[in-house]
MARLONU-707406 format. One line per 4 residues: number of its first residue (from 1); their letters; for each residue y, z, x of C-alpha. Coordinates in steps of 0.5 Angstrom, whole numbers. Each point is the difference from the previous one (the first is absolute). Last residue first. Layout:
NUM	a	Y/Z/X | ... .
//
This chain:
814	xxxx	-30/-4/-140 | -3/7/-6 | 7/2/1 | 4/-4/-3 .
810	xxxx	2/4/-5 | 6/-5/-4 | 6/3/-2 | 3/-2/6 .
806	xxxx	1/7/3 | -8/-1/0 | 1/-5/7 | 5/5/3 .
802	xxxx	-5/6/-1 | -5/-3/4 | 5/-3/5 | 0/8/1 .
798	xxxx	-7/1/4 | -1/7/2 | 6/3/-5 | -2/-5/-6 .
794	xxxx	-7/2/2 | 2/8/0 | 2/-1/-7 | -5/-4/-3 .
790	xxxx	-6/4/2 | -7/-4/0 | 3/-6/5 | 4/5/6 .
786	xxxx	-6/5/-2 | -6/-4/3 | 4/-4/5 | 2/7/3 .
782	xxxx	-8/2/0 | -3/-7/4 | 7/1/4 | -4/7/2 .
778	xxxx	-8/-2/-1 | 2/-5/6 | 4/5/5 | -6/4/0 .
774	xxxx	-4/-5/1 | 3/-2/6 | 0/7/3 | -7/1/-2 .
770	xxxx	-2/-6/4 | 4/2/6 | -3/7/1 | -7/-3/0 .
766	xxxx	2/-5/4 | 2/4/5 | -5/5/-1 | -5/-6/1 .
762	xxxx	3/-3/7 | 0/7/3 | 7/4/-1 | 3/3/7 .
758	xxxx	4/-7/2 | 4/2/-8 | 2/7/2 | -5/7/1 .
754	xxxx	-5/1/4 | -3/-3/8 | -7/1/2 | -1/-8/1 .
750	xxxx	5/1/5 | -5/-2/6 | 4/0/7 | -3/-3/6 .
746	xxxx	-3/0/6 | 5/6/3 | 4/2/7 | 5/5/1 .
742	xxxx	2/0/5 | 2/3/7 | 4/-2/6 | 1/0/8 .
738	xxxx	-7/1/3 | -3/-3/-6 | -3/4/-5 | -3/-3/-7 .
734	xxxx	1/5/-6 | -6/-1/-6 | 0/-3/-7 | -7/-4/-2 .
730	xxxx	3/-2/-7 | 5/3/-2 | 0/3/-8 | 4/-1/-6 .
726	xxxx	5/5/-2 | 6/4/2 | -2/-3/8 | -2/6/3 .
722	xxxx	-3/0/6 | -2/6/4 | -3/0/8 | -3/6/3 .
718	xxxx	-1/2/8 | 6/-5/2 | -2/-2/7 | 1/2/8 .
714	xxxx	0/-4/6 | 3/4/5 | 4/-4/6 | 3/8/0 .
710	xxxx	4/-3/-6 | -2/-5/-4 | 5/-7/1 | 7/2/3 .
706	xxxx	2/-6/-5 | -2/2/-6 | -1/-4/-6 | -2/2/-7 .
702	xxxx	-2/-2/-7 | -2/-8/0 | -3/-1/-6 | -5/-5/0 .
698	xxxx	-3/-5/-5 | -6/-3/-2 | 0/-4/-7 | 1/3/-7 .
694	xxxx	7/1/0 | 4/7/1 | 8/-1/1 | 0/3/-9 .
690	xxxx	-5/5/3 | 5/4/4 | -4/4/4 | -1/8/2 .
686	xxxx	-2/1/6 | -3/7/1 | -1/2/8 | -4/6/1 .
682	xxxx	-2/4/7 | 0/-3/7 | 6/-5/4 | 3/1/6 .
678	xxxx	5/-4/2 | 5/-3/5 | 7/0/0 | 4/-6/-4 .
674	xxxx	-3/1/-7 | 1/-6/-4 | -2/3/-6 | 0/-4/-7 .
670	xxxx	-2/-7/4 | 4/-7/-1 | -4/-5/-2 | 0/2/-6 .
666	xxxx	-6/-4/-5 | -3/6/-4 | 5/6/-1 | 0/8/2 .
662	xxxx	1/6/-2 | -2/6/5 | -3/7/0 | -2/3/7 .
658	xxxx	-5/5/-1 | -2/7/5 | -6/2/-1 | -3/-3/5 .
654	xxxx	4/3/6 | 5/-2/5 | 4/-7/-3 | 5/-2/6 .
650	xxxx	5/-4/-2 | 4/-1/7 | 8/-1/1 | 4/-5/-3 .
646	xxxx	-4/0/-7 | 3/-7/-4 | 0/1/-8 | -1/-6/-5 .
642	xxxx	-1/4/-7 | -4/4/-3 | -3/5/5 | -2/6/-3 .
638	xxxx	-3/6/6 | -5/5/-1 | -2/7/3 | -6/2/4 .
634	xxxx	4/-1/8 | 3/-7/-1 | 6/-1/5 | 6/-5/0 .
630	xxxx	3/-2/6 | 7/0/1 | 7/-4/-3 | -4/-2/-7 .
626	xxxx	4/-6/-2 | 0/-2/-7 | 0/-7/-1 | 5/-5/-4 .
622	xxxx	5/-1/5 | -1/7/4 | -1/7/-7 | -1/6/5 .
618	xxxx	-6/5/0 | 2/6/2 | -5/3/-5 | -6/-4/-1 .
614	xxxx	-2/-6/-4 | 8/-2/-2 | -1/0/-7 | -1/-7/-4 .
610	xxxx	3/-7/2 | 5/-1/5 | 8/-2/-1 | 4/-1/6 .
606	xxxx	8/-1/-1 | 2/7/3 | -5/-3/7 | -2/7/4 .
602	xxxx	3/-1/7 | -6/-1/4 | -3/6/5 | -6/0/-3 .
598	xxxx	-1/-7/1 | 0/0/7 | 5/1/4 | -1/1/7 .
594	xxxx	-6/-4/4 | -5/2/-5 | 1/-4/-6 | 5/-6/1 .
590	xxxx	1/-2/-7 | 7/4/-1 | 5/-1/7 | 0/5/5 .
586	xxxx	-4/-4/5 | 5/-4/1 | -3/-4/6 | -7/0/-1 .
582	xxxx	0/0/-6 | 4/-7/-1 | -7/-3/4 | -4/3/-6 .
578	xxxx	5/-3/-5 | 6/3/-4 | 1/1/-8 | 5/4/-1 .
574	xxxx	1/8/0 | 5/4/4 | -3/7/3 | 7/4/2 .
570	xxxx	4/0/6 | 4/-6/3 | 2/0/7 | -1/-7/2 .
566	xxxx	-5/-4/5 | -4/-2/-6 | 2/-3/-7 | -4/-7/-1 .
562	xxxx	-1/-1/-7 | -3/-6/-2 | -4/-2/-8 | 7/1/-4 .
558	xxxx	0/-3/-6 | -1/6/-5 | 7/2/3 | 1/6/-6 .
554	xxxx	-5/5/2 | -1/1/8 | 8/-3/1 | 2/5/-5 .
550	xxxx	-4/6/3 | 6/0/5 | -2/1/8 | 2/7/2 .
546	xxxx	5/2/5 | 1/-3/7 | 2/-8/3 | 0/-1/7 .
542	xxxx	-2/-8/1 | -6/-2/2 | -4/-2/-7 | 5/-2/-5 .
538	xxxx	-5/-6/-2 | -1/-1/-8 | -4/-6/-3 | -1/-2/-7 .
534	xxxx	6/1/-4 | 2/-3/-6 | 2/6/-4 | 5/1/6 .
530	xxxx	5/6/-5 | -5/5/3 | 3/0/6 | 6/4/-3 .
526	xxxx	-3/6/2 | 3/0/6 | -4/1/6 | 3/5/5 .
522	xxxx	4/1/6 | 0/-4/5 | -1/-8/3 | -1/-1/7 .
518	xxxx	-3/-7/0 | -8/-2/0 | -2/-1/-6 | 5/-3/-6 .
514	xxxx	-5/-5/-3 | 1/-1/-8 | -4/-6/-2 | 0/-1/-8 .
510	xxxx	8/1/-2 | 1/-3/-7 | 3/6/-2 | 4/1/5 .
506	xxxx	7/3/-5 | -2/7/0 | -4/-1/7 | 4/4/4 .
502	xxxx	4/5/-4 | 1/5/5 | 1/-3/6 | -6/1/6 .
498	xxxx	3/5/5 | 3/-2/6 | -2/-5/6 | -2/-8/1 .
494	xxxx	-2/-2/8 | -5/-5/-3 | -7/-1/0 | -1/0/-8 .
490	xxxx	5/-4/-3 | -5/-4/-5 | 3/-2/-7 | -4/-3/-5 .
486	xxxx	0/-1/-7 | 8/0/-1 | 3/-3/-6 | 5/6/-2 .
482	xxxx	2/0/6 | 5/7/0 | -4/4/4 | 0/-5/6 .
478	xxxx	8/2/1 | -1/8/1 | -7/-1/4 | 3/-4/5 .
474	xxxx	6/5/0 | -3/5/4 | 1/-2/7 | -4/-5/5 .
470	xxxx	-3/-7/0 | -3/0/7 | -6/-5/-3 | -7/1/0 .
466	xxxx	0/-2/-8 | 5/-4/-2 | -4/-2/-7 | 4/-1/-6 .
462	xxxx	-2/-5/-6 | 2/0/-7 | 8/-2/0 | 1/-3/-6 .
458	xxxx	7/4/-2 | 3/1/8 | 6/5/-2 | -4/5/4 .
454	xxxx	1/-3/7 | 8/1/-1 | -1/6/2 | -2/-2/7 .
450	xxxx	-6/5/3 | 2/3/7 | -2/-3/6 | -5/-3/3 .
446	xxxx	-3/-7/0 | -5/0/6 | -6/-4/-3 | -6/2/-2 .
442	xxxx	0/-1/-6 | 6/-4/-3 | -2/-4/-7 | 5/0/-6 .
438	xxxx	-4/-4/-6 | 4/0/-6 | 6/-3/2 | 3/-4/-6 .
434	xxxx	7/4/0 | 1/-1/8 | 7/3/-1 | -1/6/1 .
430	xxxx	-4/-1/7 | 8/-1/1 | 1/7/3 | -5/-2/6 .
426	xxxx	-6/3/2 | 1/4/6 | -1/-3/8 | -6/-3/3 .
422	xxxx	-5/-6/0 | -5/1/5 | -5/-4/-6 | -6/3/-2 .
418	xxxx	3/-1/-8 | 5/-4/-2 | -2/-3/-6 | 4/-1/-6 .
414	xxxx	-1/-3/-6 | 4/-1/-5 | 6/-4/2 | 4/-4/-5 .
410	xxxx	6/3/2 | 1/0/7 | 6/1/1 | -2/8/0 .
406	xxxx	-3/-3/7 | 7/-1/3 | 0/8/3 | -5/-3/5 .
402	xxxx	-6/4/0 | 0/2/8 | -2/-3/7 | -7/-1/2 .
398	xxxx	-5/-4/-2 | -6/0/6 | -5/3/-3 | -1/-4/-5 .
394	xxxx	-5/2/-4 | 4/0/-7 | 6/-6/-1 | -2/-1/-6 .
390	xxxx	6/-4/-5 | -1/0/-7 | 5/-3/-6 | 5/-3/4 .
386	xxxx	3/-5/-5 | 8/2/3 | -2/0/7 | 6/2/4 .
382	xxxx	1/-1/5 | 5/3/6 | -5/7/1 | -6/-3/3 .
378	xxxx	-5/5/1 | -2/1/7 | -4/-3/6 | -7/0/1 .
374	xxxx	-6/-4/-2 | -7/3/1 | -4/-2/-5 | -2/5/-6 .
370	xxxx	5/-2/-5 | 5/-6/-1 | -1/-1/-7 | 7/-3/-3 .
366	xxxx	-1/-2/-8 | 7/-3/-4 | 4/-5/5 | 3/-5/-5 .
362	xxxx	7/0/4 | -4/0/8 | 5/5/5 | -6/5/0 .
358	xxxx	-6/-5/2 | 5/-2/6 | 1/8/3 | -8/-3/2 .
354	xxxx	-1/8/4 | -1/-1/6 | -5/-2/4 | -8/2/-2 .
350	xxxx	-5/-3/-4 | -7/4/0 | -2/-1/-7 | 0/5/-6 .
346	xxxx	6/-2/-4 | 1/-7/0 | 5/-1/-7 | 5/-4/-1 .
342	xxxx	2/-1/-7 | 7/-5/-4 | 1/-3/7 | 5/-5/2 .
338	xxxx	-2/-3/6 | 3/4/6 | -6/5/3 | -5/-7/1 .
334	xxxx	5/-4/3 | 2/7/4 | -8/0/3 | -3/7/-2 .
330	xxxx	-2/3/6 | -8/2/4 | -6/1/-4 | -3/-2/-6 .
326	xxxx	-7/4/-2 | 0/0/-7 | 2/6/-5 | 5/-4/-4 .
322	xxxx	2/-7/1 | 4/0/-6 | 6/-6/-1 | 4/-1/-7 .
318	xxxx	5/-5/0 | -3/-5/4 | 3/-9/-1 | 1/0/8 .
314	xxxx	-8/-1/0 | -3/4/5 | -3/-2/7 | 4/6/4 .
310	xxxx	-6/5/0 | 2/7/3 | -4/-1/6 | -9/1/0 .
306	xxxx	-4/3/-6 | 0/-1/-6 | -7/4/-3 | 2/0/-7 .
302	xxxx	2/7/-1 | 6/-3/-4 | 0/-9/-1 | 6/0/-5 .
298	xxxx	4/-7/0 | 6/0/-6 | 5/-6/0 | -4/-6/1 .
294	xxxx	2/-7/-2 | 1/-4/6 | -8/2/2 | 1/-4/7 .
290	xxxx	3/7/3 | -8/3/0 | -2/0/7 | -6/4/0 .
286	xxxx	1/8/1 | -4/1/6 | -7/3/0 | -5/6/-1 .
282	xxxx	-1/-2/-7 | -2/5/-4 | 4/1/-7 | 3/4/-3 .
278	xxxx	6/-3/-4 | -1/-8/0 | 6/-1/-5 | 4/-7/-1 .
274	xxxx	5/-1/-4 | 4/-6/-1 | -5/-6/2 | 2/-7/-3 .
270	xxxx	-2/-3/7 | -7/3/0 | -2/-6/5 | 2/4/6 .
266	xxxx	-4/5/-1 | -3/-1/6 | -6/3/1 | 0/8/-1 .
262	xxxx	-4/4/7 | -7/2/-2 | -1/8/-2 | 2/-1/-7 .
258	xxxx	0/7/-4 | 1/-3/-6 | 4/6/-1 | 7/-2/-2 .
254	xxxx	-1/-8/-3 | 6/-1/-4 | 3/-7/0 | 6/-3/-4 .
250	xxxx	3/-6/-1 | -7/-4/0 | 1/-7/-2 | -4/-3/6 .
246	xxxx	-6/3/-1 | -3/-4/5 | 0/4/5 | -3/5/-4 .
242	xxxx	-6/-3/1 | -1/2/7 | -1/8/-2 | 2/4/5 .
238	xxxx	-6/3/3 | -4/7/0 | -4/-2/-4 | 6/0/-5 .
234	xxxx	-3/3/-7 | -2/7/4 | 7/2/1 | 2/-1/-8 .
230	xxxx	5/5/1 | 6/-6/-2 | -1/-6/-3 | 6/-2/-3 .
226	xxxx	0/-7/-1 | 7/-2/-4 | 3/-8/0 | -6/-2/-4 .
222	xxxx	1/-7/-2 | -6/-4/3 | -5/5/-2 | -6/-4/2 .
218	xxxx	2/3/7 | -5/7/-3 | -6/-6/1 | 0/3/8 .
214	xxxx	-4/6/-4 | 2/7/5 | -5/3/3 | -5/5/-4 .
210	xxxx	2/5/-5 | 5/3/-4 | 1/7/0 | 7/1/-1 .
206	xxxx	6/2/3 | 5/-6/0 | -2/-6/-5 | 8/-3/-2 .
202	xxxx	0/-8/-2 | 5/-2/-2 | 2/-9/-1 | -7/0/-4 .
198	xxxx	1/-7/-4 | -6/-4/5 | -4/5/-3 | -6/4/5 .
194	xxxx	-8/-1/-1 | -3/2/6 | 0/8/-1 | 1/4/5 .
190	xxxx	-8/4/-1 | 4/6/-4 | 0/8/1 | 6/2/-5 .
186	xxxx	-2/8/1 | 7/1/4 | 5/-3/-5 | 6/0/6 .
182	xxxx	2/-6/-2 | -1/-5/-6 | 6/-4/0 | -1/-8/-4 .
178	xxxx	5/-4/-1 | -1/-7/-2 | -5/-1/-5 | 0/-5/-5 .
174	xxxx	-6/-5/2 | -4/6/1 | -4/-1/7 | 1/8/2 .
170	xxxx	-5/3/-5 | -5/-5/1 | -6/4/-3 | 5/7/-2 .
166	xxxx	0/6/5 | -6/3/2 | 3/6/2 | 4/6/-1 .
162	xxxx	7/1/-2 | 2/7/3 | 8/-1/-1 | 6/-1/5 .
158	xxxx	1/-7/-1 | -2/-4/-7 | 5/-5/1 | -2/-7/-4 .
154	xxxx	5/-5/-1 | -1/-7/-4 | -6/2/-5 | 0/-5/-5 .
150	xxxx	-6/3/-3 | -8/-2/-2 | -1/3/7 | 2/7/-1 .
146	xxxx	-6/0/-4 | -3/2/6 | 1/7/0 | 3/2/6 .
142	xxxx	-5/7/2 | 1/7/0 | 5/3/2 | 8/2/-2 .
138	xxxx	3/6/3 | 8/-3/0 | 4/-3/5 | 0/-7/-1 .
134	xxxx	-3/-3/-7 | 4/-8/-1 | -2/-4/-4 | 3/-6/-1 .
130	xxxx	-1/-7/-4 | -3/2/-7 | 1/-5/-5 | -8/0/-1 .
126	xxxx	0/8/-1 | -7/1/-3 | -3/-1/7 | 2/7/1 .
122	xxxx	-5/2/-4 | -4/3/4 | 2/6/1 | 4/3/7 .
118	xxxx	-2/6/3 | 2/7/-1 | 6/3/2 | 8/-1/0 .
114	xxxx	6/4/3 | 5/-5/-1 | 1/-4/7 | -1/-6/-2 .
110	xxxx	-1/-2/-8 | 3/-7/0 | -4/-4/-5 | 3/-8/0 .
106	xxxx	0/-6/-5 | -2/5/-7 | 1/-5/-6 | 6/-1/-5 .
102	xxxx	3/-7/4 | 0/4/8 | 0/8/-1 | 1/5/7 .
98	xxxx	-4/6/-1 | 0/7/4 | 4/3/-7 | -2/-2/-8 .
94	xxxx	6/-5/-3 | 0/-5/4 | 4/-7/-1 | -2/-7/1 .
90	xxxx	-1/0/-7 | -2/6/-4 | -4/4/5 | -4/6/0 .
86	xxxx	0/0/-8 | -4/6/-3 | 5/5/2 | -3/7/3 .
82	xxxx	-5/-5/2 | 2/1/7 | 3/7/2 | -2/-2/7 .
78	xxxx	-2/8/1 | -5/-2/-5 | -5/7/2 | -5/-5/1 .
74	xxxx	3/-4/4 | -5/-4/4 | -6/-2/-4 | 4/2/-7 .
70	xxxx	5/-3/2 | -3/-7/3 | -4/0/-6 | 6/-1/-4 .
66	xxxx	4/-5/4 | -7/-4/-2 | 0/1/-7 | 7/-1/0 .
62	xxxx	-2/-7/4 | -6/-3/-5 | 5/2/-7 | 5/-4/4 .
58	xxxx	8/1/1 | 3/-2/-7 | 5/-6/-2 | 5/2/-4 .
54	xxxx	0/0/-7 | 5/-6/-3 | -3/-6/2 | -7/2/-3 .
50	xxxx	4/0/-7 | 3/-7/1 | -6/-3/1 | -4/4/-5 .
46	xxxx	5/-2/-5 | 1/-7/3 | -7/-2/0 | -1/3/-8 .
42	xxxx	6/-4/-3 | -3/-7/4 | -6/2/-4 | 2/0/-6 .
38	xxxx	-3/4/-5 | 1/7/2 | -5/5/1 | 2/6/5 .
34	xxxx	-3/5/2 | 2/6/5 | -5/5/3 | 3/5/5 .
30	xxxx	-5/4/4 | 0/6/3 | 6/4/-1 | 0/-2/-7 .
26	xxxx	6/-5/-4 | 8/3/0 | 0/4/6 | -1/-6/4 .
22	xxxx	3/-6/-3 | 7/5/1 | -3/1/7 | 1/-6/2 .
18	xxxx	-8/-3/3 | 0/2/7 | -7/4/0 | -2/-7/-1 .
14	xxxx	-8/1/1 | 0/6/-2 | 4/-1/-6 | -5/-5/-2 .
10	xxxx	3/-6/-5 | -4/-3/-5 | 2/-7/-2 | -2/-2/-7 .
6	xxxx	1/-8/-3 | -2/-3/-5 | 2/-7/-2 | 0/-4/-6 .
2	xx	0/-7/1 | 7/-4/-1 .
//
């Protein structure tokens, strides 16, 4: 036979998943083999036998790819890819958010992982790629058009900020099959009329698609899903005939559409399973829609649907919502009897009896009856065991008690009971609702004391029965042991005694605490600062005394509405507080001139202020210096280095008076905020920061005052001085409004500036560099000199020069 040469060079890059044995024998970067044998048949075996035994490896094109998608998107490599070299070994993934498919990436899953950035390019280097899959993150940006050149099946990017254009005839890749693109606000697309027969999803909701819908969208004669929800303008006003004939569909969504013509005859739908118009205008009955024998979820809400309780529905429903239409009259029995899993008509005018027929269905899981004008009471002989919300509100009718029997109700989560005539306590077996996270009872006439058993329900976060004739001390006494509570309102009731010690220790969570309008007494615990997470605070109209804790001024950093009035507390209280708050409660910090200003603020212990207090009595507030009166310049000075509010007048009288303060270019916030009026004469010295000087115009603003010049006298600063530690200001000069003055310059020059590196002109600096250089230079020059001139320091600087001549032979002349 022939000789045969044979050389196989091997990149690890390209098959990062060679054995690890191969690799660290050879380099990291390549491994060069060659093989020369004299038989041909030897060699092909050989090299046969040797790619057998390494794995197959993912692409060099698609780890450059997964590449660029971490550094365009996760930066921070919160992904931990790349940590090992192979994402996939077969079809199993050993990086996370990927599946893996015969060593190659098939889906990338990144939803809801916190990511930013737009999508690289490079995507069309995953040719296997078949699912993308981005919901819920902070992408944007375009979709790059590579993706084309994949096998992509599911593409969902919900929830992002994507932007148009999309990728020409996106939506006819022969591959596509589900694609979810909602609520991406800035996809402003022409629909598209390209559209793949594959496509069994489609999910556009919330963009800003323009146009009317394309009839060429029944070429997707698979599609099972269409989901065009809130693309009101896309409909014309209509329902758009073709898509009658998209006879595969199963589900249907188009809440929104803002259809103002009454539907067609949708018989022809016959595969339909859910079908949703919510919010919609048509004015019109309800059509018939029992020919739709597949159908188990119908939702028309605030669609305008008027007339008699429809009873042209299919036998097959499950799931009925008629929200917020205009239904009149009773809910037929045929139509209380089919075997409901949800029901819901709130916001009609039905009346009658309350369908007790609903509670008796098996799967029976969403009941919504409220705000119509049925009557009747609660069943007390069913049971429900998958009730999950029941709302029964605004109607005013329902009378009677909360059945013992409720705690059967196990599953149930939601509870609304609120504007009913419904009476009598709160039974002991609420314990047993331990799911129960919404307990609604305003406005009704439930009274009594609080059960104990109450503060054993764990999920319990929301508790309104305001306007209720709930009475004792005890309501208190249970609520504070739900750790879970956010909201809690039992304002207007009949409720007395003291606020219990320790109320709020286990309330944490608690956003909302509304207890106005009782007849608490006694005064506020100190354990109120324990709330961290609250934002409102109503004690207002019960008889409450002594002071209000500082701590709920300087450890609830959240509270933003306190209403405290018709009380008997004593004491100025700071918190943040409105103009209309001051009015009532006019003793709250902030309200200056109508009761306690900041003058009367408690002192913060925890407040730092920068400098010394500007004058005597001046108190440290949240980072300012307070002065509680006015401040009078008669021929003597005043510093001010720091932010200070002056809650009397300023009042400067004479020119040889001066007012010094030290200030930075580019606050927006004034030095002096004087909340008097002014009278300004004699000198103002400003000294600047230079480091906040820049070379354009700038304005400084140094003093506001909100009583304007005193008397309606305009007055001046007689003399101005700028020090700027050095360079000079350009046209500097004070600008007067009726309610502020600034500083006001063209422009700074720092050429004047000494000392450091930005101080030396480009010639000294160069100067000063070349002579350090050759310095250096003529030092090595020496220390060469003398290591080769003097044997034993040249041994020392360069001992290989000392081992050569241990050898008998001087090798040093090499």
């Amino acid at each position: 036979s022939p000789l045969v040469s044979c050389e196989l060079r091997v990149s690890l890059r390209d098959y990062p998943s060679l054995p690890r044995r191969f690799a660290n024998v050879f380099t990291r970067h390549f491994i060069i083999m060659s093989f020369r044998f004299h038989t041909f048949p030897l060699t092909f075996a050989l090299l046969a036998a040797t790619l057998l035994w390494t794995s197959t490896a993912v692409p060099v094109e698609e780890l450059n790819a997964l590449r660029d998608i971490r550094d365009s998107i996760d930066p921070s490599n919160k992904l931990n890819w790349f940590v090992t070299s192979d994402p996939c070994i077969g079809s199993v993934a050993k990086w996370s958010h990927i599946v893996c498919y015969n060593d190659s990436v098939a889906e990338i899953d990144l939803a809801y992982t916190d990511l930013q950035g737009t999508l690289p390019d490079s995507f069309g280097g995953l040719r296997n790629l078949t699912g993308i899959f981005l919901f819920g993150n902070s992408l944007f940006g375009t979709i790059p058009a590579s993706l084309m050149q994949t096998r992509l099946a599911s593409f969902h990017i919900e929830g992002n900020s994507f932007s148009s254009p999309l990728p020409t005839n996106f939506f006819g890749m022969p591959t596509l099959k589900s694609v979810r693109m909602d609520r991406n606000f800035y996809l402003n697309e022409t629909w598209p009329t390209v559209w793949s027969a594959s496509i069994t999803e489609l999910r556009i909701t919330s963009t800003e698609f323009t146009g009317l819908l394309p009839s060429q969208m029944t070429n997707m004669t698979n599609l099972q899903t269409l989901d065009l929800s809130y693309n009101g303008p896309a409909f014309n006003g209509t329902f758009p005939s073709f898509l009658l004939s998209m006879t595969s569909l199963r589900n249907l969504y188009i809440a929104g559409s803002r259809i103002q013509s009454p539907l067609p005859n949708l018989c022809a739908l016959t595969n339909l399973v859910e079908f949703s118009l919510t919010g919609s205008v048509m004015l019109s009955p309800l059509p018939d829609l029992s020919c739709l024998s597949n159908l188990t979820r119908l939702e028309f809400s605030s669609s305008g649907v008027n007339g008699t309780f429809p009873t042209n529905l299919p036998n097959t429903l499950t799931a009925l919502y008629l929200d917020n239409n205009q239904l009149v009259g009773e809910i037929p029995p045929q139509i209380a009897s089919m075997p409901w899993a949800e029901f819901s008509v709130s916001g009609n005018a039905l009346n009658g009896s309350l369908p007790e027929a609903i509670f008796n269905s098996t799967d029976i899981a969403v009941i919504g009856l409220a705000a119509n004008d049925f009557s009747g009471t609660i069943p007390s002989y069913v049971a429900p065991k998958k009730l999950y919300v029941l709302n029964l509100s605004g109607n005013t009718k329902i009378t009677g008690t909360i059945p013992e029997a409720i705690g059967n109700w196990s599953a149930m989560y939601r509870l609304k009971l609120s504007s009913t005539s419904i009476s009598g306590t709160l039974p002991e077996s609420v314990a047993d609702l331990t799911n129960l996270s919404y307990l609604e009872l305003s406005n009704t006439s439930v009274t009594g004391p609080a059960p104990r058993s109450l503060r054993y329900i764990p999920n319990l976060i929301y508790f309104d029965a305001r306007g209720a004739l709930l009475t004792g001390s005890s309501w208190l006494e249970t609520l504070a042991f739900l750790p879970q509570l956010q909201f809690l309102d039992i304002s207007s009731n009949q409720l007395f005694g003291t606020i219990p010690n320790g109320f709020g220790t286990n309330l944490t969570v608690l956003s909302q605490l509304l207890l106005g309008g009782n007849a608490l007494s006694g005064t506020i615990p100190s354990s109120f600062s324990s709330m961290k997470q609250l934002k409102i605070l109503d004690l207002s109209g019960n008889g409450l005394n002594g002071s209000i804790p500082l701590s709920l001024s300087y450890q609830l950093p959240l509270l933003t509405q306190i209403s405290v009035h018709n009380n008997s507390f004593s004491g100025c209280f700071d918190a943040p507080v409105s103009a209309s708050t001051c009015q009532v409660d006019s003793f709250l910090c902030g309200c200056t001139r109508a009761g306690c200003g900041l003058s009367q603020c408690p002192a913060d212990p925890n407040s730092v202020c920068t400098g010394s207090p500007p004058v005597s009595g001046a108190v440290c507030y949240k980072g300012l210096w307070i002065v509680p009166s006015s401040v009078v310049l008669q021929g003597n000075n005043v510093s001010i280095s720091s932010a200070t509010v002056i809650v009397g007048d300023l009042v400067i009288r004479t020119s040889n008076s001066t007012l010094s303060v030290k200030a930075q270019a580019g606050s927006s916030e004034p030095l002096i905020s004087v909340e008097g009026c002014v009278t300004l004469d004699g000198l103002l010295q400003v000294s600047l920061n230079k480091t906040s000087l820049t070379g354009s115009p700038q304005t400084v603003l140094l003093l506001s005052y909100s009583g304007g010049f005193c008397d309606n006298k305009d007055s001046r600063f007689a003399n101005l001085r700028v020090d700027t530690d050095c360079g000079t200001l350009t046209n500097a000069r004070l600008d007067y409004s009726s309610r502020s003055m600034s500083l006001v310059f063209d422009g700074y020059d720092a050429s004047a500036c000494s000392g450091g590196v930005s101080g030396l002109s480009p010639t000294n600096l160069g100067i000063i560099i070349g002579c350090t250089l050759g310095g250096v230079l003529l030092i090595v020059i020496i220390v060469l000199i003398v290591a080769f001139t003097v044997p034993s320091v040249g041994n020392k600087l360069m001992p290989w020069r000392a081992r050569r001549q241990m050898g008998g032979v001087d090798h040093s002349d090499l």
